[in-house]
Structure formats: structure tokens, C-alpha cells
ROTI-783760 format. One record per atom (N, C-alpha, C): residue in one letter; x, y, z. Coordinates in steps of 0.2 Angstrom, whole numbers, plus 5000, padded with zeros to 4 digits. Layout:
BEGIN
aXYZ...
END
This chain:
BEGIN
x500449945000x500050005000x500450065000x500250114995x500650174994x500350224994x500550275001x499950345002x499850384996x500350374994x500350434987x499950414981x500250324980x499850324975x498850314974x498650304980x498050304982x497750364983x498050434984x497650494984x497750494977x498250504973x498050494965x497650454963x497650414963x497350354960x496350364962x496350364967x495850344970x495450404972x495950454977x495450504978x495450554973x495850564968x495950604963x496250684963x496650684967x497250724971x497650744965x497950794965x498550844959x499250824962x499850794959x500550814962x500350844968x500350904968x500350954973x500050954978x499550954979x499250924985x499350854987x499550794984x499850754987x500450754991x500750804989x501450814995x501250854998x500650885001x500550915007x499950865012x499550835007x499450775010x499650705014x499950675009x500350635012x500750615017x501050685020x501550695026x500750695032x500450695030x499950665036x499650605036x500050575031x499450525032x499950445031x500650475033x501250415032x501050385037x500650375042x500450295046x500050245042x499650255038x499250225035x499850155034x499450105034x499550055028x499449995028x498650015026x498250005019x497650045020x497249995014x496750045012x496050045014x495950005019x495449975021x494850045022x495450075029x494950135031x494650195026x495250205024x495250245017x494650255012x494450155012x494050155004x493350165009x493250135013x492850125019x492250215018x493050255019x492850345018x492550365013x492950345007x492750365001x492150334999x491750275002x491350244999x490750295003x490850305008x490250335014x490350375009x490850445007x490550515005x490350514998x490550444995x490250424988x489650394988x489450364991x488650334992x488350344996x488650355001x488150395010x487950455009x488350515006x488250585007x488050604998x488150564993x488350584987x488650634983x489450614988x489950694984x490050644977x490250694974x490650664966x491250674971x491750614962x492450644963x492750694967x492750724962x492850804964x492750824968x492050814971x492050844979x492550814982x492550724985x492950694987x493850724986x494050734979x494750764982x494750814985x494350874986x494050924988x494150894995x493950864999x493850855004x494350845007x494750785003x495350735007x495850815007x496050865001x496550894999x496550955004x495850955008x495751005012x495850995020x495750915020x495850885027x495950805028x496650785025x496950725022x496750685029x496650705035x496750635039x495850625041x495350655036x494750645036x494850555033x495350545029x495350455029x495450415035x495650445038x495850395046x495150425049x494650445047x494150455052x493650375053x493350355058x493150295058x492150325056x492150275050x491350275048x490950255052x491050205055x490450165061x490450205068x491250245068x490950275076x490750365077x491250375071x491250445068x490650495063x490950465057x490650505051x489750475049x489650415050x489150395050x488650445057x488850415062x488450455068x488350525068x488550555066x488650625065x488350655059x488350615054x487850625047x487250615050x487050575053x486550525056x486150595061x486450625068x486350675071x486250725065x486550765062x486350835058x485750815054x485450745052x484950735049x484250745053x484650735061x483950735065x483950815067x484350845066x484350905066x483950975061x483650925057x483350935053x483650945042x484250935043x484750955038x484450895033x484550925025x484550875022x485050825020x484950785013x485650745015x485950785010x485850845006x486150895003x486550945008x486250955011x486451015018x487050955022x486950895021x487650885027x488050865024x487950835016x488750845011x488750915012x488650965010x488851025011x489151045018x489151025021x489451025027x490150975030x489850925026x490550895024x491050915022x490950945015x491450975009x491751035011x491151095016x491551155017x492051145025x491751105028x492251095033x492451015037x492850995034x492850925035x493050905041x493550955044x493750955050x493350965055x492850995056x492250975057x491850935060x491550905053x491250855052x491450805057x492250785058x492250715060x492650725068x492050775071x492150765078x491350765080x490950695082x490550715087x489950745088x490750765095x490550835099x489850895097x490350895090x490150965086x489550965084x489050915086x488350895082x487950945089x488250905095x487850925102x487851025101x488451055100x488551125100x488051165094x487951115089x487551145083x486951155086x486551095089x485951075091x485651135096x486151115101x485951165107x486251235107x486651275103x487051345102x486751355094x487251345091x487351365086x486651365080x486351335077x485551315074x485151355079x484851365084x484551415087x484751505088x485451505087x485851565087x485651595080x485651545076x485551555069x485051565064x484451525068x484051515065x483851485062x484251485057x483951435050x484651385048x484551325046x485251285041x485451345036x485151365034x485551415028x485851465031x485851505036x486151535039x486951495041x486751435045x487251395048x487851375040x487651335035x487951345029x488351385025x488051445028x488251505024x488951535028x488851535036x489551525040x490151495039x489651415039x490151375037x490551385031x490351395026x490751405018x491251455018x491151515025x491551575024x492151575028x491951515035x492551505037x492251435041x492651385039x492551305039x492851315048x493351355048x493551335056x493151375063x492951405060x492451475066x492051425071x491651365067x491451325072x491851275076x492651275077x492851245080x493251285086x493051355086x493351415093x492951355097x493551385103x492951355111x492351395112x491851345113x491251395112x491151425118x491351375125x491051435132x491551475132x492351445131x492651545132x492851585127x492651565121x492751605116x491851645112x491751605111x491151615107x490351665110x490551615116x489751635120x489951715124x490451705126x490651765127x490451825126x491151805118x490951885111x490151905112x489651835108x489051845109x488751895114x488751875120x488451915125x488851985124x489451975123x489652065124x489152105119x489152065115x488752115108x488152155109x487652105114x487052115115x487052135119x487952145125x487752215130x487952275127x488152295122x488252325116x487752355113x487252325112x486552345108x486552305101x486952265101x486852215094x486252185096x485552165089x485152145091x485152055089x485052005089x485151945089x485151945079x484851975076x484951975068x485452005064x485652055069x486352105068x486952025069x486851995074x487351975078x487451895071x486751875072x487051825064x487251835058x486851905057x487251935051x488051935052x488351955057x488851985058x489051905059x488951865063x489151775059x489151755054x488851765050x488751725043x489351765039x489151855038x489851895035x490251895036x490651875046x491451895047x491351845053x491251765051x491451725054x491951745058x492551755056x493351745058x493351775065x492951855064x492951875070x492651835075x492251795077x491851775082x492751715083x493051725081x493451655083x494151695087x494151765087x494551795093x494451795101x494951825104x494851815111x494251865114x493851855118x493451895119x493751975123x494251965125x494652025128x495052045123x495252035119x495152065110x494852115109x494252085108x493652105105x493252175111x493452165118x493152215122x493752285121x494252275120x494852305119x494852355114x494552325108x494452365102x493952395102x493352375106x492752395108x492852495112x493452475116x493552555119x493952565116x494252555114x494852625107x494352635101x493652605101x493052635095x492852685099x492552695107x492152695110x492652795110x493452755115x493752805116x494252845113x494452815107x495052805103x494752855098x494152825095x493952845089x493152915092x493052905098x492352975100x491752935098x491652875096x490952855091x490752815100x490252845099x489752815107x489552745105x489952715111x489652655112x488852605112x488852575105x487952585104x487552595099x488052645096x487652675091x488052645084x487452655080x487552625074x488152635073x488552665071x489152685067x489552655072x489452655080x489952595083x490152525081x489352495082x489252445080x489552415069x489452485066x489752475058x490652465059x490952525064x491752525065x491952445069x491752445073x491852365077x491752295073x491152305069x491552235065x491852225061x492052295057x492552345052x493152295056x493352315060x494052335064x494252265069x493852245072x493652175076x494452135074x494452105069x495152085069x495552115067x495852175068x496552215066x496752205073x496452235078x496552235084x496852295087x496752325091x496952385093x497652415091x498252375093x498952395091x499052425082x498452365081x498852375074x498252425070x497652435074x497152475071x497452565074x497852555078x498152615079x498752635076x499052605073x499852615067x499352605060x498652585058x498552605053x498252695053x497952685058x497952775058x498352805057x498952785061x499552845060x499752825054x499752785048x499752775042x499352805037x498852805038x498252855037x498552935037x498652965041x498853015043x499553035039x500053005040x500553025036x500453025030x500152965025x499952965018x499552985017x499053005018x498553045016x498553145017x499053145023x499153215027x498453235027x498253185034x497453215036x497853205046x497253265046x497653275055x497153215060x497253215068x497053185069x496253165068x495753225068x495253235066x494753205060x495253225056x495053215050x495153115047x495853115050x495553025052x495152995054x494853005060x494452995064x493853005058x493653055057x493153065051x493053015046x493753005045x493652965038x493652905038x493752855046x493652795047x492852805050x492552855053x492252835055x491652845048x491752855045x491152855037x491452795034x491852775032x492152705030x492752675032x492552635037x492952605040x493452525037x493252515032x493852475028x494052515026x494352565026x495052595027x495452565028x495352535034x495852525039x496152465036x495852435030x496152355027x496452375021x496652445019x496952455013x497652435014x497952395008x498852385009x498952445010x499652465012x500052535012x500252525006x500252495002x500552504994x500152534989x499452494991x498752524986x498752604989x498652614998x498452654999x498952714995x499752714996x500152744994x500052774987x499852724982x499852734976x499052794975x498552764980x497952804977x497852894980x498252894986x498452964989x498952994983x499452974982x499852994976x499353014971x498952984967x498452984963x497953044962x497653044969x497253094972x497553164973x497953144977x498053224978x498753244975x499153214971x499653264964x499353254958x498953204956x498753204949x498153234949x497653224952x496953234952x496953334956x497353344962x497353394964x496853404969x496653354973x496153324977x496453354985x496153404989x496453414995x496153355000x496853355005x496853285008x496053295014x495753375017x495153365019x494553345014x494753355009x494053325003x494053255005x494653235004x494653165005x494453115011x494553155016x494253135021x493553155023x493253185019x492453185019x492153135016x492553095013x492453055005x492953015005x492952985011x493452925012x493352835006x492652855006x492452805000x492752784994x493052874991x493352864986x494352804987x494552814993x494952764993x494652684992x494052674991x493752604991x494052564984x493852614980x493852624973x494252604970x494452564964x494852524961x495152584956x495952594959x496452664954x496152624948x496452564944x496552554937x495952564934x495452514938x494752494934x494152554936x494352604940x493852674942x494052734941x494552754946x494752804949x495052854943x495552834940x496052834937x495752864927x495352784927x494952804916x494452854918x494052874922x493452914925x493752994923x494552994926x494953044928x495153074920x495353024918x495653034910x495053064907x494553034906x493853044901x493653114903x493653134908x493353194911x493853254911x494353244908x494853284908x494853294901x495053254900x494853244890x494353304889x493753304889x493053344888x493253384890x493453374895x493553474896x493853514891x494453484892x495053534888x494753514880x494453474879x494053484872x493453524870x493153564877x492753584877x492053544877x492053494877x491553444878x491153464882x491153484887x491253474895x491253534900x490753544905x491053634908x491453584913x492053644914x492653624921x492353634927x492453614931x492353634938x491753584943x491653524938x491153444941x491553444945x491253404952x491453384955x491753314954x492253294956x492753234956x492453174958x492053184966x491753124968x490953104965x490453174963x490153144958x490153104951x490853094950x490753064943x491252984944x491352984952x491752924952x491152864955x490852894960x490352874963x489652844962x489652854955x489052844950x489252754948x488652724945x488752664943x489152674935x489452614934x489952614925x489552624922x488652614922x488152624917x487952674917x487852714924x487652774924x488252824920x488752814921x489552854918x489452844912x489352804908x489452764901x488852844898x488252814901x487652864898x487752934900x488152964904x488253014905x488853064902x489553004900x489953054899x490553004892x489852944892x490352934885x489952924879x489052884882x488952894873x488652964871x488553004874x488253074872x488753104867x489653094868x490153114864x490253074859x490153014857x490252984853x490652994847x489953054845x489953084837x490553144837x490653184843x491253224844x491753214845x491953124848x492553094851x492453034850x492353024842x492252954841x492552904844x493352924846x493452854850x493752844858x493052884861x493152894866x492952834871x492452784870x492552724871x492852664870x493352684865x493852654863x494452644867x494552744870x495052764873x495152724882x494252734885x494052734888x494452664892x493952624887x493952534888x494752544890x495352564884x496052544886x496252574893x495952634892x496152654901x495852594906x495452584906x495352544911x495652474912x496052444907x496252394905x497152424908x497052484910x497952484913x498052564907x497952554903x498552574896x498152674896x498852704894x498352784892x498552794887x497952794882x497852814876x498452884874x498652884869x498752934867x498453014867x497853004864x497353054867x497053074872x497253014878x497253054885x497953084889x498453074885x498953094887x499053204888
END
């Protein structure tokens, strides 16, 4: 019996994932358990192929799991849970690790499926982060939860806030109280209020150290004062996730190319959301073009014509010119694509 040759052969594994596979699973040897697995997720749960390498390539030692004491009793439990036998392959495949503890069936039941609500709520967590349901639930999980609600999160906020930023509910909860007062105190936004609650799950995992070196990053690159920081996290608070390479490039952009003062920008911190190449940037070109062609009066506002949808833009500032600037959708498309047309140059 040979590991390597069986996850090729059998579970349908690439080179590559076989050598990260494999080094977990050199005790095998033979295939007993193995095929044992693959016949349960092939007939028991009805994974394809596909899923099945999907599975092993994501949690190799899912083949040392025991079917008669493990994976069967556990499918068996989520089905009395109400799940279909679509919903518990899908549970399978998004988190396998998982799947073949148990334990994890009793915390569904009685926590988490009540917290939630619905299986589609619990699926949709699952797929976004396979590990969030393996935090310690009494001193990790149950915790954060309550903090939230002494917070003023209402139990709909709070699964929303599960299903979209699993990750966070998998920190410490003394974390989470920590960033909770440098939003409270750090930032001036009253504990409670909406805007709290939008900055908190914003920021939640950066963690205070490092949500406070992105300010001061902020601040240096952008030459906004303290104030006006605070301002502009508090209106859009993913900020705080921009690289310092994107951010550097798009502060250059705005404010030597564009002429954009660093207070505009902090009124209108959305515009750093914005994608330079595919937004920011061919918007700037085309709008610039018409002017100085006279197309166009000078003096539109910037964040008007970026914050508009590409359909709305399209109808507003490229096909009315057509006939003027035949190939100003021509020009446009290549800007967008990286490249400056000669005629925007």
C-alpha cells in the first residue's frame, strides 16, 4: 500500500496536493479505512469525485476517520437536526474537520442552529469559514455573543455579523472588548450606536495595536490630522484594510494627479474604496479629455462622477460624445484595461 499512489489513483488528488497530504497520512498502511471513507462520501452523502478530492485535499486525515463510530453517527445526528442529505454533504465538503468530531453535532443542536436560525444561515458560515465552528464555544464564542448584545447588537445583527465575518467570532473575547474601547474612546463614536456597531465589526480583527499604526498610516499618507481620520474611518471604516502600497499609490493619485485636497478626501473616504485602474483613474482621463476639448464645463465635482454606477457613467459621459469623440469608448475601455491612450495623454 502506497499513500501517494491512492490519493491519486483513487481519491483523485493533483501532484501538489499530494505532497501536502501525504506527510499526514504516512501511518496508513492499507486501504481498508480509506476506501471504507470514500465509499460513505460516495454513496452515503453523494459527493462526486471532485468533491471527494476536495475534501481529502482539504483535510487528508478525514481518511483515518472511523465510519461506524464517527462519520456515519454524525451524518445520522445533523439529519435529526433537521438538515438534508444535501445540507450535510455540504457540510461535509465545506468543513471536513468538522464534520468528524461528534462533539460538534451536540453544540449545533443546542448553540449554534438556534443562534441562527435557519440551516441556511448555519451553511452560509460554514462555507465562509470551515474553522469558526471549531473556537471554544463557552470561552470563546458565548462570550463575544453576549458582549454584543450588551452592546445593543440585536440577535439578527449578531447572525448577520456570523454568517459575514465568521473569523471574528473566533477571537479572544478580551480582544474584542479592547477594540470595543479604542472605537468607544479611541475613535469618540458612542458605544451603541450604529456607526459603533458598523466600526467594530469593520476593525474586530486588526486589533487595537495594529488598528492604531493603521491610523497613523492614514495620517502620514494621506496628510489628514487627527480629526480628520477619525472622520474618515468613521464614514468608511475598511479603510483600515487597505495595503499601504494600494493605499500609497491611490493618495499619490488623488492628491498630485487629480489635485484632490487631503480634507476632501476625508469627507469622501469611499473614494479610497475604489479600484485606481478599473475606476478612479479612466473616470479621471475621460473627464479631463472633455473638458479641455470643450465637451464638457470644468469645475464637476470629482466624487460625483466616480461614485456613480459604469452604466450610469457610460450614459452620462461617453455615449452622448460619441459623434464628437468617436473613439472615446475605445480610449476609455483601454484605460481601464491599465493602458493611456494617446489622446488622454
Amino acid at each position: 500500500f502506497a499513500v501517494e499512489d491512492y490519493l491519486v489513483e483513487t481519491c483523485g488528488l493533483t501532484l501538489a496536493q499530494v505532497l501536502k497530504a501525504s506527510a499526514k497520512l504516512s501511518h496508513l498502511k492499507s486501504p481498508t479505512n480509506p476506501d471504507a471513507v470514500v465509499a460513505f462520501l460516495s454513496g452515503g452523502l453523494g459527493l462526486s469525485s471532485a468533491d471527494i478530492a476536495a475534501v481529502v485535499a482539504k483535510d487528508p486525515k478525514f481518511l483515518c476517520a472511523s465510519v461506524k463510530k464517527t462519520l456515519a453517527p454524525v451524518a445520522a445526528g445533523l439529519t435529526d437536526l433537521g438538515l438534508s442529505r444535501a445540507e450535510v454533504a455540504t457540510i461535509a465538503s465545506s468543513a471536513p474537520c468538522y464534520f468528524r468530531t461528534r462533539s460538534n453535532v451536540a453544540n449545533l443542536k443546542n448553540y449554534y442552529l438556534p443562534l441562527l436560525g435557519s440551516s441556511e444561515n448555519l451553511l452560509l458560515a460554514l462555507k465562509k469559514n470551515s474553522r469558526f465552528f471549531s473556537s471554544d464555544l463557552e470561552r470563546v464564542v458565548k462570550p463575544t455573543v453576549a458582549f454584543l448584545r450588551e452592546h445593543g447588537f440585536s440577535d439578527r445583527e449578531i447572525v448577520k455579523a456570523l454568517v459575514s465575518r465568521s473569523r471574528m467570532f473566533a477571537a479572544k473575547p478580551e480582544r474584542f472588548r479592547a477594540m470595543a474601547a479604542w472605537v468607544d474612546q479611541g475613535l469618540g463614536v458612542p458605544c451603541g450606536s450604529g456607526m459603533f456597531k458598523h466600526i467594530l465589526l469593520a476593525a474586530a480583527r486588526l486589533g487595537v495595536e495594529k488598528a492604531v499604526a493603521k491610523m497613523e498610516h492614514l495620517k502620514d499618507t494621506l496628510r489628514w490630522s487627527d480629526t480628520e481620520a477619525s472622520l474618515a474611518v468613521c464614514k468608511a471604516p475598511l479603510v483600515l484594510w487597505i495595503s499601504k502600497d494600494l493605499l500609497q499609490r491611490k493618495s499619490e493619485f488623488l492628491i498630485l494627479e487629480v489635485g484632490l485636497e487631503p480634507a476632501y478626501i476625508a469627507r469622501r473616504p469611499v473614494l479610497l474604496s475604489y479600484s485606481l485602474e478599473g475606476r478612479l483613474r479612466p473616470r479621471y482621463y475621460v473627464v479631463k479629455f472633455l473638458e479641455e476639448n470643450g465637451l464638457l464645463d470644468r469645475g464637476r465635482d470629482y466624487y460625483s462622477k466616480v461614485m456613480i454606477s459604469e452604466k450610469v457613467f457610460m450614459e452620462k459621459f461617453i455615449c452622448p460624445h460619441k459623434v464628437a469623440a468617436p473613439h472615446i469608448a475605445e480610449d476609455y475601455a483601454a484605460a481601464r484595461r491599465g493602458e493611456v491612450p494617446a489622446r488622454f495623454r
